[in-house]
C-alpha positions in Angstrom: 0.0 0.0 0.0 1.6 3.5 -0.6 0.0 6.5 1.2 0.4 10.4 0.6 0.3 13.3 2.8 -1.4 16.4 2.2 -0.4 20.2 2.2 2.5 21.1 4.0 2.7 17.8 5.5 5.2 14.4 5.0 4.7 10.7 5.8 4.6 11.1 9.2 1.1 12.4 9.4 0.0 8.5 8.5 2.2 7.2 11.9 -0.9 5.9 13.2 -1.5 3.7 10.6 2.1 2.7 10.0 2.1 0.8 13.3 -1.7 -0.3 13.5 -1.5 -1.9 9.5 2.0 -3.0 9.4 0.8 -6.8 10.2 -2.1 -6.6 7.1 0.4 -4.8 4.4 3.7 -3.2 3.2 3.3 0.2 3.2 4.9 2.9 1.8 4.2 6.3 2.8 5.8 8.9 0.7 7.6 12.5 1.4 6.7 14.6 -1.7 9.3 16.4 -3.3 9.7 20.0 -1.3 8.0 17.8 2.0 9.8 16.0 4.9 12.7 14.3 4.1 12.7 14.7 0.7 14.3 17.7 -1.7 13.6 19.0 -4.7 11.0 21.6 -5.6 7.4 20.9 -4.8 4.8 19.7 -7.5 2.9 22.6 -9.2 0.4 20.6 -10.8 -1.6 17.3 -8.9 -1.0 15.5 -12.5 3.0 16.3 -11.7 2.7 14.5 -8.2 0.8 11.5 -9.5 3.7 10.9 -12.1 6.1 11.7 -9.2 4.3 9.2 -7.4 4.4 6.3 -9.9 8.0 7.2 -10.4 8.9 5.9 -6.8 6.7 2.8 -6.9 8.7 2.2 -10.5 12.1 2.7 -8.8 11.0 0.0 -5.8 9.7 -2.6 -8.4 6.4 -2.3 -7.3 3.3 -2.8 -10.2 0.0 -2.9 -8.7 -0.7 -1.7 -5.3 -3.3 -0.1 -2.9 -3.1 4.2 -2.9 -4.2 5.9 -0.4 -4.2 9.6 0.2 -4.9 12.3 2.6 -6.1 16.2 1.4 -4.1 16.7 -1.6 -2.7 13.5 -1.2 -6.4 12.3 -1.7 -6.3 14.2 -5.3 -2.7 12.8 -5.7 -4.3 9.0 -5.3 -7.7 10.1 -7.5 -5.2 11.3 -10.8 -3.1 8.2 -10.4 -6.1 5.6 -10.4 -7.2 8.0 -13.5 -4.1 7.6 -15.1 -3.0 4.6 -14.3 -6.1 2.5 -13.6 -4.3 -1.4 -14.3 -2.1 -0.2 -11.0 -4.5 0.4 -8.5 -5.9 -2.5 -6.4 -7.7 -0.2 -4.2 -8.5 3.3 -3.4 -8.3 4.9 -0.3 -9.3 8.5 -0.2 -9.0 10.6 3.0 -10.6 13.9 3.4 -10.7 14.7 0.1 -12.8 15.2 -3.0 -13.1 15.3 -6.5 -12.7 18.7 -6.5 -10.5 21.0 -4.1 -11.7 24.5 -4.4 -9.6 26.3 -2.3 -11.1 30.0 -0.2 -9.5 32.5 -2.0 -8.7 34.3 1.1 -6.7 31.9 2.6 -4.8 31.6 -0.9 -4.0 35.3 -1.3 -3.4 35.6 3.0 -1.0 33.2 2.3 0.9 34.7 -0.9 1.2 38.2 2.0 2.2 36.6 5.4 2.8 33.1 5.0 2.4 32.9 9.3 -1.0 34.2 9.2 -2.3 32.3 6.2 -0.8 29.1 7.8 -2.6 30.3 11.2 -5.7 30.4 9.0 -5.7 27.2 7.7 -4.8 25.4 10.5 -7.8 26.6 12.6 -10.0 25.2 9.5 -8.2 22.1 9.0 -8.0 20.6 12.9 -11.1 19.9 14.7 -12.6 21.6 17.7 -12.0 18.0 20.0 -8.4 17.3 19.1 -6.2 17.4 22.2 -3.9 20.5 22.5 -0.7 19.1 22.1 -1.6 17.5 18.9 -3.4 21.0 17.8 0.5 22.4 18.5 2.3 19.7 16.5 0.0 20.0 13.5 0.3 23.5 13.4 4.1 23.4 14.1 5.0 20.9 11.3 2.9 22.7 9.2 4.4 26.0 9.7 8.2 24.9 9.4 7.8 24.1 5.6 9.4 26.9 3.7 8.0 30.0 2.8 5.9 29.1 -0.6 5.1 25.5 -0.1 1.5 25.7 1.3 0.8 28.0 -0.7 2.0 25.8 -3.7 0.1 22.9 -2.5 -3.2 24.4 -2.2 -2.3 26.6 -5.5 -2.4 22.7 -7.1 -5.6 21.4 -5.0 -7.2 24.7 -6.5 -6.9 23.5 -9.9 -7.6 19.9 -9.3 -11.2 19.3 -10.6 -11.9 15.5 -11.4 -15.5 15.5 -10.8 -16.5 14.8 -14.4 -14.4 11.5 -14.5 -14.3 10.7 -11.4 -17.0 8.0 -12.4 -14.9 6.0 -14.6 -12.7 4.9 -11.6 -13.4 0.8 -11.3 -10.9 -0.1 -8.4 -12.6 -0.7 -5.1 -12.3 2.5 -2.6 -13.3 3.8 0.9 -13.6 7.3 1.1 -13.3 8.2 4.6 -13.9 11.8 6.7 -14.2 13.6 9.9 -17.7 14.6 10.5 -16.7 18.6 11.5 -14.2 18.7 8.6 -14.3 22.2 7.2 -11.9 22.0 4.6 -13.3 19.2 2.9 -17.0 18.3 4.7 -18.8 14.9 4.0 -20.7 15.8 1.6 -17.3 15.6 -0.7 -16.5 12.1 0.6 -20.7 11.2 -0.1 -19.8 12.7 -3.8 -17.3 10.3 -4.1 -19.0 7.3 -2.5 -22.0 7.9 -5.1 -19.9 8.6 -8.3 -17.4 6.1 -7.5 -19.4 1.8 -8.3 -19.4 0.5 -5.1 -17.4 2.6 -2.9 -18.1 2.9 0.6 -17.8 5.6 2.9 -16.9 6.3 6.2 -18.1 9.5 8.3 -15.9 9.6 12.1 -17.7 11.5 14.6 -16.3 14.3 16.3 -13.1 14.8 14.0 -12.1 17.8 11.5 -9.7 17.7 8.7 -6.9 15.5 9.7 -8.7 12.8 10.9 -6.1 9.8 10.8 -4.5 11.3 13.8 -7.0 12.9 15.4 -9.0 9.7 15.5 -6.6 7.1 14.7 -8.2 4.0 16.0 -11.5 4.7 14.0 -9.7 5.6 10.6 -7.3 2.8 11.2 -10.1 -0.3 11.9 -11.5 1.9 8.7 -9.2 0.8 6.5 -8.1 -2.0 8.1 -11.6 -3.7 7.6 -11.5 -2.2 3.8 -7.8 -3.8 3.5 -9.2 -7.4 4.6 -12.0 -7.0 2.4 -9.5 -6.2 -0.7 -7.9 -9.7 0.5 -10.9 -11.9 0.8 -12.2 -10.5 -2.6 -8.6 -11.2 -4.5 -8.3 -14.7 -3.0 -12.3 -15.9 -3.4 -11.6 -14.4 -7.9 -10.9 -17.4 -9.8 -7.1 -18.0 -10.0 -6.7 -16.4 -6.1 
């Protein structure tokens, strides 16, 4: 399974899952260019990132595989099961949608004062019930990237707009969101579960935005149930 992190963030915003699916799959959680621990300058477009993303799987002989994504990761994971649907086992999309309008306030806050716009966004993206010190770290991690690289990410979720093909995804998915997420509210993840054959989707109470680590054990058991679904359905297909 490879997963992807969303504006400003790296790999480690899927720790949670890491530890709690490491005994179901091999998972691969990626730091986009201009993110984490990775250099390089950050995608401009989500078509960029999706190529960027396929590039890795390429260079670690992987084929097929499970995608998962969070945000703009989430739009990441949609353009590569568009563009390279005989790869993708699964879909899992997290807080995301088919489309990632972006409040132009925020956008042009954040081409002025990059601490403010940041400020902005975070009290949008984390929800009202997260514990404090996790409120802290989010916003901290978030605010270290670089000048620019926010405001680059959400630049590309502006312009991501899939909703027209979004139906001619066939690989399974789970579409899963906090039930007080702002940024991207249920009804984006209900979009997706009705355009999408036979996706389900999964609303957690009393999260925002980042709901893998805000409610971990729910988003986990999530996928986790999704995952063992994927398995059952590969080895009951004749041949498995």
């Amino acid at each position: 399974m490879c997963l992807v992190h969303g504006t400003g963030g790296s790999s480690a915003v899927w720790a949670p899952q890491l530890d709690g699916l490491a005994d179901l799959a091999h998972i691969v959680a990626v730091d986009l260019p201009g993110h984490g621990r990775s250099d390089g300058s950050i995608p401009k477009r989500i078509e960029d990132a999706a190529a960027l993303v396929a590039d890795v799987l390429d260079a670690l002989r992987i084929g097929r595989i499970v995608i998962g994504g969070h945000s703009m990761g989430g739009a990441i994971a949609q353009q590569f099961a568009l563009t390279y649907p005989d790869r993708v086992d699964g879909l899992i999309l997290v807080g995301t949608g088919a489309r990632l309008r972006v409040l132009p306030r925020l956008l042009d806050l954040l081409a002025r004062d990059n601490a403010k716009g940041v400020e902005l966004l975070m009290s949008l993206a984390i929800g009202a019930k997260a514990p404090a010190d996790l409120r802290t770290a989010l916003h901290r991690s978030t605010a270290d990237n670089p000048p620019g690289v926010v405001l680059g990410d959400l630049q590309a979720c502006d312009a991501f707009d899939v909703m027209a093909r979004i139906s001619t995804v066939a690989a399974p998915t789970l579409a899963i969101c906090g039930e007080e997420d702002q940024l991207t509210p249920p009804k984006y993840s209900r979009f997706l579960g009705e355009h999408i054959r036979g996706a389900s989707v999964v609303v957690v109470a009393g999260a925002g935005h980042y709901v893998q680590v805000e409610k971990p054990d729910e988003t986990t058991a999530a996928m986790r149930e999704f995952l063992v679904g994927l398995r059952r359905r590969a080895i009951s297909a004749p041949g498995g």
